[in-house]
Short mmCIF file of the C-alpha atoms (twelve columns), coordinates in Angstrom:
data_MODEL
# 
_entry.id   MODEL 
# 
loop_
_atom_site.group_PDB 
_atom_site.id 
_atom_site.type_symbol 
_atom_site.label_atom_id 
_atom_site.label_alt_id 
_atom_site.label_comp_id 
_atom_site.label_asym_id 
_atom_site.label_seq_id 
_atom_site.Cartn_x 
_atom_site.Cartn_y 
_atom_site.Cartn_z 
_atom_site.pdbx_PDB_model_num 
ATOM 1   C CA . UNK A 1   6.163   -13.221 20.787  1 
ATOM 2   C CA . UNK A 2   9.582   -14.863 20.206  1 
ATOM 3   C CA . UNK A 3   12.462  -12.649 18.357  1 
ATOM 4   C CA . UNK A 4   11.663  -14.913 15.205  1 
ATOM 5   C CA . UNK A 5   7.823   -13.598 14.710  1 
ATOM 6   C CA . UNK A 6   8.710   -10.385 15.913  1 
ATOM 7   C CA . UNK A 7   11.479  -9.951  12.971  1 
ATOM 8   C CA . UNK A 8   8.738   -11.348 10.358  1 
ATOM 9   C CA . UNK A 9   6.025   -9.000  11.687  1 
ATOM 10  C CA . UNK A 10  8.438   -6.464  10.994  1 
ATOM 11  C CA . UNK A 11  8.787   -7.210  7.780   1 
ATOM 12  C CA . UNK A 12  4.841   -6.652  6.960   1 
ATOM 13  C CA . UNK A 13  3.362   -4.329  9.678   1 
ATOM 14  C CA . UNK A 14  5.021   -1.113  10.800  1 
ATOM 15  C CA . UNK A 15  5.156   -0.532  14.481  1 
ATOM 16  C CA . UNK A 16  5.106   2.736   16.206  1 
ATOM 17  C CA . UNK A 17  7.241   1.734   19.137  1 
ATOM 18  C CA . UNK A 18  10.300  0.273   17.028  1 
ATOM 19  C CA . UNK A 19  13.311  2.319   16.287  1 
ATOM 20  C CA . UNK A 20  12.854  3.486   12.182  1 
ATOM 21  C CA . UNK A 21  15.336  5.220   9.796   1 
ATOM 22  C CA . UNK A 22  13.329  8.387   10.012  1 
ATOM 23  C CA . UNK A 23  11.694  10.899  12.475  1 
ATOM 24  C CA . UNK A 24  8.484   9.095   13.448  1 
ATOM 25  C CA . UNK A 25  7.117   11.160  16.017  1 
ATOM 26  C CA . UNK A 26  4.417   13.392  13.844  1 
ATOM 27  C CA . UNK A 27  3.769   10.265  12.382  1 
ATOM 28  C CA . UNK A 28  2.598   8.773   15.650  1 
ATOM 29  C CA . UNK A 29  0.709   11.351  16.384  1 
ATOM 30  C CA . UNK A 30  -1.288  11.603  13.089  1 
ATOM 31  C CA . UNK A 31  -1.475  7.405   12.634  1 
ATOM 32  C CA . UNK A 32  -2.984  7.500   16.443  1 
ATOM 33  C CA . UNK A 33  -5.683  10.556  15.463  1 
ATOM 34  C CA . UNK A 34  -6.962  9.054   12.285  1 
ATOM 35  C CA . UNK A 35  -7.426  5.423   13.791  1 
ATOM 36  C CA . UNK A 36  -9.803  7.048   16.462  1 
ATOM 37  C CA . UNK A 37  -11.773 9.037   13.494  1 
ATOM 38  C CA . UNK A 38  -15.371 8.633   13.103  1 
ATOM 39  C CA . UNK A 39  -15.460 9.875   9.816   1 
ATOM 40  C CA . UNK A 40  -12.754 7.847   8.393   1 
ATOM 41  C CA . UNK A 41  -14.035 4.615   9.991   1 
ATOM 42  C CA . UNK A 42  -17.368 4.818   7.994   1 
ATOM 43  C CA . UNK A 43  -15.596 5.881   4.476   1 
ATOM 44  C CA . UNK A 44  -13.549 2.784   5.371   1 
ATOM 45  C CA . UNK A 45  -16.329 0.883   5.842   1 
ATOM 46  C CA . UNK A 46  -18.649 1.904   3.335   1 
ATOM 47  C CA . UNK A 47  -16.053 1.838   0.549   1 
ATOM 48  C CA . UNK A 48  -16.425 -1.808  0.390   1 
ATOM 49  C CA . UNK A 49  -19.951 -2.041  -0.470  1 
ATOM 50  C CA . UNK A 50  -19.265 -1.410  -4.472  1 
ATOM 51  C CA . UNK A 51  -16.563 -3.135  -4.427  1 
ATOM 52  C CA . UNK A 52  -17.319 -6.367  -2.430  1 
ATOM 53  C CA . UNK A 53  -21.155 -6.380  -1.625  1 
ATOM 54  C CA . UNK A 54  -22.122 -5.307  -5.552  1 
ATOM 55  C CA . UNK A 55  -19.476 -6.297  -7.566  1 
ATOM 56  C CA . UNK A 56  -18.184 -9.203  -6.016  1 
ATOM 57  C CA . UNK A 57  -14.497 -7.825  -6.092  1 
ATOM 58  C CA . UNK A 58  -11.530 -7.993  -3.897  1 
ATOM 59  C CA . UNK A 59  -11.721 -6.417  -0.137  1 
ATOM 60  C CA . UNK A 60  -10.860 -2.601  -0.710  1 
ATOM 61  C CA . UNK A 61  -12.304 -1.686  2.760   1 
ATOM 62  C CA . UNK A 62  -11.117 -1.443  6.323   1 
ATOM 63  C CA . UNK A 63  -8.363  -4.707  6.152   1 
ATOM 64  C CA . UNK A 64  -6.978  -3.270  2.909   1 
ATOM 65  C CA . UNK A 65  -6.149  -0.034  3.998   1 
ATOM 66  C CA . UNK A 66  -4.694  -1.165  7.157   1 
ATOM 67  C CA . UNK A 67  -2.384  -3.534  4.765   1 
ATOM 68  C CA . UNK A 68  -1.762  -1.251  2.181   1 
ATOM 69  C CA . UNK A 69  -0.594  1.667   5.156   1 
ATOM 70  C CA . UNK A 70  1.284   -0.468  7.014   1 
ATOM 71  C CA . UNK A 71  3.396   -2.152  4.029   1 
ATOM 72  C CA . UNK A 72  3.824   1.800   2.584   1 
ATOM 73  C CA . UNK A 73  5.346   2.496   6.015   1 
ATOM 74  C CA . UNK A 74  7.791   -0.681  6.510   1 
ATOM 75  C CA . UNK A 75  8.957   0.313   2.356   1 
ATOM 76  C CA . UNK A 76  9.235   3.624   3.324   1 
ATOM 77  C CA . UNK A 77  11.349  2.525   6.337   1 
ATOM 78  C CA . UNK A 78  13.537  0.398   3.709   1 
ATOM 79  C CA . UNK A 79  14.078  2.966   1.296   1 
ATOM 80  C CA . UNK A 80  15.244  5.673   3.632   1 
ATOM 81  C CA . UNK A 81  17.828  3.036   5.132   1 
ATOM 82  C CA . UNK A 82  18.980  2.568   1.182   1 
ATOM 83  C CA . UNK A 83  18.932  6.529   1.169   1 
ATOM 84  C CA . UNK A 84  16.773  6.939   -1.253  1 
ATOM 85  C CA . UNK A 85  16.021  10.345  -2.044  1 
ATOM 86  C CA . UNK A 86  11.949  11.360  -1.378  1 
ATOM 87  C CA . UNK A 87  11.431  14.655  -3.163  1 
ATOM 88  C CA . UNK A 88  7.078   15.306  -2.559  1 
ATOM 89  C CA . UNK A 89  7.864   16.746  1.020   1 
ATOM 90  C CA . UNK A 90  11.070  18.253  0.226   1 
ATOM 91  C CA . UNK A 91  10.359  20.518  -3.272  1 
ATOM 92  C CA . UNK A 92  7.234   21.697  -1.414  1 
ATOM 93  C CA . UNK A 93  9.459   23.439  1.238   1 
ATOM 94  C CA . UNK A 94  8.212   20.552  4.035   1 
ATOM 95  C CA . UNK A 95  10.149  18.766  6.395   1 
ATOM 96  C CA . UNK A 96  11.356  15.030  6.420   1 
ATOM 97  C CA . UNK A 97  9.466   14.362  9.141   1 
ATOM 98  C CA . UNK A 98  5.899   15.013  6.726   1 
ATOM 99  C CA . UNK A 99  7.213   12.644  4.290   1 
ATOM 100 C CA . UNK A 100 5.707   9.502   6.403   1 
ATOM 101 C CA . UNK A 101 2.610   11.467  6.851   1 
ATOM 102 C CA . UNK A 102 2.073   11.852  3.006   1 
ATOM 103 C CA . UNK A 103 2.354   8.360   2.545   1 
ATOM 104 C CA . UNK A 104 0.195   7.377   5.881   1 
ATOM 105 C CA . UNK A 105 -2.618  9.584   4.815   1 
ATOM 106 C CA . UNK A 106 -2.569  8.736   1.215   1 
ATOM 107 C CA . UNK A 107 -2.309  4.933   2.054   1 
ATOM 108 C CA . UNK A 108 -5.952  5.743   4.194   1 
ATOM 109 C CA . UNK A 109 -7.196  7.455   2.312   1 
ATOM 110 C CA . UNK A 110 -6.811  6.112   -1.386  1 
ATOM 111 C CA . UNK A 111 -9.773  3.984   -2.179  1 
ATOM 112 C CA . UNK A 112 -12.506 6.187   -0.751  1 
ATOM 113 C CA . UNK A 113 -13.717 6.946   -4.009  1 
ATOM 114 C CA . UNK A 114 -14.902 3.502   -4.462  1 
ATOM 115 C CA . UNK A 115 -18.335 5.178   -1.923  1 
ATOM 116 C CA . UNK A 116 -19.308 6.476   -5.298  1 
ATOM 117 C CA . UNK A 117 -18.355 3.514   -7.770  1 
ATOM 118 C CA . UNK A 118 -15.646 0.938   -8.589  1 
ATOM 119 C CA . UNK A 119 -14.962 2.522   -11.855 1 
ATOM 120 C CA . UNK A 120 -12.766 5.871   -12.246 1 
ATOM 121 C CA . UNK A 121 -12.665 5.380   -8.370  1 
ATOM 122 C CA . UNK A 122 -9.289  7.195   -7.839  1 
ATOM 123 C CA . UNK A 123 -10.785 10.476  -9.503  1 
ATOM 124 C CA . UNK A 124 -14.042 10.032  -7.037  1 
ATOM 125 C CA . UNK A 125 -11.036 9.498   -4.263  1 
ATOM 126 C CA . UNK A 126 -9.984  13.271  -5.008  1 
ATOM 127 C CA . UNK A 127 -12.504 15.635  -3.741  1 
ATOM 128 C CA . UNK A 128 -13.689 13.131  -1.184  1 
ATOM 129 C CA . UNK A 129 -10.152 12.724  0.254   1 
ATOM 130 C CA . UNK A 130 -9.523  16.370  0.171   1 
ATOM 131 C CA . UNK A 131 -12.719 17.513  2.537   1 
ATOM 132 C CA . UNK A 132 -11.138 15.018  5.007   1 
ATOM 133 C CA . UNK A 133 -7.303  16.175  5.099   1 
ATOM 134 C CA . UNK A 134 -8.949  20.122  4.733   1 
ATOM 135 C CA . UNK A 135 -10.315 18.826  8.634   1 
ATOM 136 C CA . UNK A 136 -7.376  16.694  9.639   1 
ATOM 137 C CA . UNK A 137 -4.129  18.032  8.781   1 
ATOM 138 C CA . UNK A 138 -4.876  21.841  10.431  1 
ATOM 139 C CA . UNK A 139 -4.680  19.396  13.865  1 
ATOM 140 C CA . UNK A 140 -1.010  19.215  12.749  1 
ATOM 141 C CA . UNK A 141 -0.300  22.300  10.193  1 
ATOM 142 C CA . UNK A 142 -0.260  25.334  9.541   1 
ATOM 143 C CA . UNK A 143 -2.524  27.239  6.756   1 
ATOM 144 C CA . UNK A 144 0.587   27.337  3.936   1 
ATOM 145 C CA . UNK A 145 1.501   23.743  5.081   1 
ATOM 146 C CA . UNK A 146 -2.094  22.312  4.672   1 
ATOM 147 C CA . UNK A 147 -1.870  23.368  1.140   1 
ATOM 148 C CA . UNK A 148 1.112   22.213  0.561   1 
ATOM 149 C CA . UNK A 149 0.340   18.393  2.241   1 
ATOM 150 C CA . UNK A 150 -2.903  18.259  0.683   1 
ATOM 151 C CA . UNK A 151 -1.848  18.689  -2.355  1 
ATOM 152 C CA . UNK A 152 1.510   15.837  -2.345  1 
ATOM 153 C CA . UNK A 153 -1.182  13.406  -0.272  1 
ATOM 154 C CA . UNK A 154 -3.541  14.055  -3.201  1 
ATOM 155 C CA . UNK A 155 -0.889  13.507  -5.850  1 
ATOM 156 C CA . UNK A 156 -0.180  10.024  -4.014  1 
ATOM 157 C CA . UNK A 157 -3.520  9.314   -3.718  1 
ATOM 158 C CA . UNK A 158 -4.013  9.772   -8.022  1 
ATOM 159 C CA . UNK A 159 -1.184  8.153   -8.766  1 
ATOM 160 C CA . UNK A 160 -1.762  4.831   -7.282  1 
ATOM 161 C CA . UNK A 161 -3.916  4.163   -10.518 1 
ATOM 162 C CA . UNK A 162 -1.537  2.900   -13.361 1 
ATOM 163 C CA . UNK A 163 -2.914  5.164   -15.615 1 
ATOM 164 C CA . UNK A 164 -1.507  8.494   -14.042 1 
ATOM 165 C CA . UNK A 165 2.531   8.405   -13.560 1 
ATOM 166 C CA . UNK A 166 3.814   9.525   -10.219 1 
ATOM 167 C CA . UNK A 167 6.368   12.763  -10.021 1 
ATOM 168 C CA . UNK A 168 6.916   11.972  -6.294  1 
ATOM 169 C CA . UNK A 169 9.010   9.033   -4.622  1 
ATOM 170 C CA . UNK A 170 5.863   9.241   -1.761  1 
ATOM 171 C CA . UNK A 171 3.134   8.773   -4.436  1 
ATOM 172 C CA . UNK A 172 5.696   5.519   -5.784  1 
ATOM 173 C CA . UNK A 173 5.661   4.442   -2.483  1 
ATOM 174 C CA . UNK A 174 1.407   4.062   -2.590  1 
ATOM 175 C CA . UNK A 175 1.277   2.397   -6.190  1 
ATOM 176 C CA . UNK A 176 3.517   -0.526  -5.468  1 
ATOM 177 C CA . UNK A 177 2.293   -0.668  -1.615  1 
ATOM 178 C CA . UNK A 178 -1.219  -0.823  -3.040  1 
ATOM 179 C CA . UNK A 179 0.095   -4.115  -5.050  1 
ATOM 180 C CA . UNK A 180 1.718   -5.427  -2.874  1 
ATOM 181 C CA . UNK A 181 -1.757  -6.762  -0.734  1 
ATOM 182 C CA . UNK A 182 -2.129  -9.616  -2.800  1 
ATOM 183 C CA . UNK A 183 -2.187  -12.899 -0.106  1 
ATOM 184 C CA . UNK A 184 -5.016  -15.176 -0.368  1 
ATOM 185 C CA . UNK A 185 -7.395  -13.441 2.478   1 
ATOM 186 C CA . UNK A 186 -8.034  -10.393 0.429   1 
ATOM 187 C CA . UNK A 187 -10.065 -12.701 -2.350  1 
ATOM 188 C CA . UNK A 188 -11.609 -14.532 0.335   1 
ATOM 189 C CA . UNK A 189 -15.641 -13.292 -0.542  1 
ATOM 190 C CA . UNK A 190 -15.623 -13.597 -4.331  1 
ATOM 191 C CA . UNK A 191 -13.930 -17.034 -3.731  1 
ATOM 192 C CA . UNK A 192 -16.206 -18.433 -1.308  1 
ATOM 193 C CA . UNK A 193 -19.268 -16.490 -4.135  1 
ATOM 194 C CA . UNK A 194 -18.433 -18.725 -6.480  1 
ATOM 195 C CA . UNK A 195 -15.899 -16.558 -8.161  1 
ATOM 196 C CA . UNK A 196 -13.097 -17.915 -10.223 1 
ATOM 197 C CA . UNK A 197 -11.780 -15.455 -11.961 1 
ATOM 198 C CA . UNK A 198 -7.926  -15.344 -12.866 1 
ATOM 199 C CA . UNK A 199 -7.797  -12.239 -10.215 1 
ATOM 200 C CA . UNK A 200 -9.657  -14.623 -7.435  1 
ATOM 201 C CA . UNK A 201 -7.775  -17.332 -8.475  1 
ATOM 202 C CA . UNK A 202 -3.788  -15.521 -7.862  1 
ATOM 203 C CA . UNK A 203 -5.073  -13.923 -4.861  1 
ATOM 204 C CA . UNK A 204 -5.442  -17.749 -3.539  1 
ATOM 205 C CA . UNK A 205 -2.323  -18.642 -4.869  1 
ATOM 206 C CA . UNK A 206 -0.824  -16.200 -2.874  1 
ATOM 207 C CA . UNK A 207 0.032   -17.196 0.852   1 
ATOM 208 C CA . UNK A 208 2.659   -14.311 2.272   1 
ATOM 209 C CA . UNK A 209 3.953   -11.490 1.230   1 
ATOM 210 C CA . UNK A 210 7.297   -9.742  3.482   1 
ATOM 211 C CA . UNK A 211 9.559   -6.773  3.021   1 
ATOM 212 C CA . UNK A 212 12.858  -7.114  3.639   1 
ATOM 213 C CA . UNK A 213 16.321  -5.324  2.728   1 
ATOM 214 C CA . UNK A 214 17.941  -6.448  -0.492  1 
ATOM 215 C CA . UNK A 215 21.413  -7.695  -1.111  1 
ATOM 216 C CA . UNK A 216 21.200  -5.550  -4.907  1 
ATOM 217 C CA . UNK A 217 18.319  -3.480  -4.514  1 
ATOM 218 C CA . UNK A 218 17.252  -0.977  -0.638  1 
ATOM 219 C CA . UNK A 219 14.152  -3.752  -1.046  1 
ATOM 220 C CA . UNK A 220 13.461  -7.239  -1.624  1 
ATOM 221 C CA . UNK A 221 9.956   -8.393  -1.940  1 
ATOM 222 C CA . UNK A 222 9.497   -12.044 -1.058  1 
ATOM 223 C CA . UNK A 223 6.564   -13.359 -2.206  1 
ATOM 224 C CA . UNK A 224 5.506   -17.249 -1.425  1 
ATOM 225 C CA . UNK A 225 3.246   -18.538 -3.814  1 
ATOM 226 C CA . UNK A 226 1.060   -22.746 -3.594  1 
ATOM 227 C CA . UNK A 227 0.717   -22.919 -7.164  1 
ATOM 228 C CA . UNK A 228 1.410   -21.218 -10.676 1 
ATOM 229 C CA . UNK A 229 -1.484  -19.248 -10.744 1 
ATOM 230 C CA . UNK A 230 0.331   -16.932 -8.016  1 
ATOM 231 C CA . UNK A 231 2.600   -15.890 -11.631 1 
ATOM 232 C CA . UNK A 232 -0.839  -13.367 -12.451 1 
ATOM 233 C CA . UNK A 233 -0.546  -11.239 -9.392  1 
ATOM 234 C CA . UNK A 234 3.501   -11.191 -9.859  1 
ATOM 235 C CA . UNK A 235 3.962   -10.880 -13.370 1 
ATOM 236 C CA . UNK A 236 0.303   -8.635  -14.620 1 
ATOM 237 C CA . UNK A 237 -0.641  -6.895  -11.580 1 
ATOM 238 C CA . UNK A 238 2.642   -5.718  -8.992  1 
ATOM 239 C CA . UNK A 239 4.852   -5.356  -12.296 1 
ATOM 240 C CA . UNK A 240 2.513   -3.244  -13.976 1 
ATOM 241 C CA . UNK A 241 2.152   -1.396  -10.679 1 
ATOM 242 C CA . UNK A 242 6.119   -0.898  -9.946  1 
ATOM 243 C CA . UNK A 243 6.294   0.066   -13.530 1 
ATOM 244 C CA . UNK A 244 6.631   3.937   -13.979 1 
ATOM 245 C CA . UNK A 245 6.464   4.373   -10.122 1 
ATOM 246 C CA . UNK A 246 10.102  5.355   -10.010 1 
ATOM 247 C CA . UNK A 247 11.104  2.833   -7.505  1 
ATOM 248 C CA . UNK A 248 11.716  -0.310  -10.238 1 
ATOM 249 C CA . UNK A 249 15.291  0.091   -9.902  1 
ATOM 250 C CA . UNK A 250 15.061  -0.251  -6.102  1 
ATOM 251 C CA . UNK A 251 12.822  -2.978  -5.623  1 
ATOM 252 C CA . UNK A 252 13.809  -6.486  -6.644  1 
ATOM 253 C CA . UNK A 253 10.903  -8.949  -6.807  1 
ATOM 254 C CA . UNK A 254 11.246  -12.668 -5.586  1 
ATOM 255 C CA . UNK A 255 8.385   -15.450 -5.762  1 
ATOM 256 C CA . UNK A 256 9.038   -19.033 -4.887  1 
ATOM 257 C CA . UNK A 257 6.145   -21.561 -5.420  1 
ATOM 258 C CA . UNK A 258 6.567   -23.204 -1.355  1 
ATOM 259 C CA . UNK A 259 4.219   -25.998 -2.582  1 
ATOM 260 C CA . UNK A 260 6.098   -29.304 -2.228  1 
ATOM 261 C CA . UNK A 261 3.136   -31.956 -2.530  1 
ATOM 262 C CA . UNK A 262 2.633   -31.534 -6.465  1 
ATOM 263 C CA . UNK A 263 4.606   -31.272 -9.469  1 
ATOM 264 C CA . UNK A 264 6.094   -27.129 -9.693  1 
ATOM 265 C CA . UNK A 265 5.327   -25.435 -13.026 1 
ATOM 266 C CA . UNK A 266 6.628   -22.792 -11.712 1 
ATOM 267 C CA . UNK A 267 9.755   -22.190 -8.654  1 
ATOM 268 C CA . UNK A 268 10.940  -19.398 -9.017  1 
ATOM 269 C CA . UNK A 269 10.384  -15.989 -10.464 1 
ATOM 270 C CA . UNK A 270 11.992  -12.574 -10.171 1 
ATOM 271 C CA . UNK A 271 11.347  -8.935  -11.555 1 
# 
């Protein structure tokens, strides 16, 4: 991989073995136990049945976690070199080394609800999220910090759905990260179903999404957009996502329509 691809991949999947702007090694450990478990590889899977198989909606199984995780983790990364303060972990007495494991397990675990039905699925996500991390996170904790990580990965986990308001920077992190997998692959099956709904339709628009540090803001979001329709994902869905996370005044948003072969409604936006 030449230094160019490996600077872009760095800008949309997070990688264990590169040097990060916070203690990484729990993280590691944790990323590398849930990736092997069987449990959480069927949720994964079977999560995407209502979604994709019955409702002809947008991939919220295995691929979208592994987005949604791995952009949480690179924003994470960016907002702790920006020193941005992260308050779940720390007000509950934990270390900073747990804050990356809030967000990693909360970023696995967040759509799981959708095994029970599309609708209300981040309230189904609760109890069925919490059975797992009461098995998982005694491999790495003790009794009092179980509690006390089950209850901030919960709170993240909640408060990726707009209509609940996030009290913790972690949970912020997981409500814009969840947003933020919007490139054309992700609509790929209602598309190719025949669906052409505005939703469908942005995803499509969408070709690349990347992470990078801002001049203004700890974050930029580039986002590179073939046609005007890409302005629905931008403008309805990530706003409304970044709105009342607590992390709007550290993320700047950039989309630039890269089409060059047709007349550009739209070239440029920014949030």
């Amino acid at each position: 991989m030449s230094d160019s691809a490996a600077d872009e991949d760095s800008r949309r999947v997070y990688s264990p073995d590169d040097d990060h702007a916070f203690p990484d090694e729990k993280l590691n450990r944790v990323l590398e136990y849930i990736k092997a478990d069987e449990e959480i590889a069927a949720y994964l899977e079977a999560q995407n049945i209502n979604a994709v198989d019955r409702m002809r909606y947008n991939d919220h199984g295995t691929k979208h976690i592994e987005i949604v995780r791995n952009r949480a983790l690179c924003l994470y990364d960016l907002l702790k070199v920006g020193n941005v303060d992260f308050n779940g972990a720390r007000q509950q007495g934990l270390a900073e080394e747990d804050e990356s494991v809030i967000i990693a397990l909360a970023a696995t675990l967040h759509d799981v609800g959708h095994v029970v039905h599309r609708d209300s699925h981040a309230y189904y996500s609760i109890p069925l999220a919490a059975d797992i991390l009461e098995r998982v996170l005694p491999e790495f904790y003790d009794v009092a910090e179980t509690v006390r990580m089950k209850g901030e990965i919960l709170h993240a986990i909640l408060c990726h759905h707009t209509a609940e308001t996030p009290l913790t920077t972690e949970a912020g992190v997981i409500r814009v990260a969840d947003a933020l997998d919007m490139e054309h692959g992700r609509s790929r099956i209602p598309y190719e179903s025949g669906g052409r709904g505005i939703n469908t339709l942005s995803s499509q628009a969408i070709s690349r999404v990347s992470l990078q540090q801002g001049d203004t803001t700890p974050v930029m979001v580039e986002i590179e957009m073939t046609n005007a329709a890409g302005v629905y994902q931008v403008d309805n869905l990530l706003k409304a996502k970044l709105k009342d996370s607590g992390l709007a005044d550290q993320i700047r948003i950039v989309a630039v329509n890269t089409n060059e072969n047709r007349e550009q409604l739209v070239e440029r936006i920014e949030l």
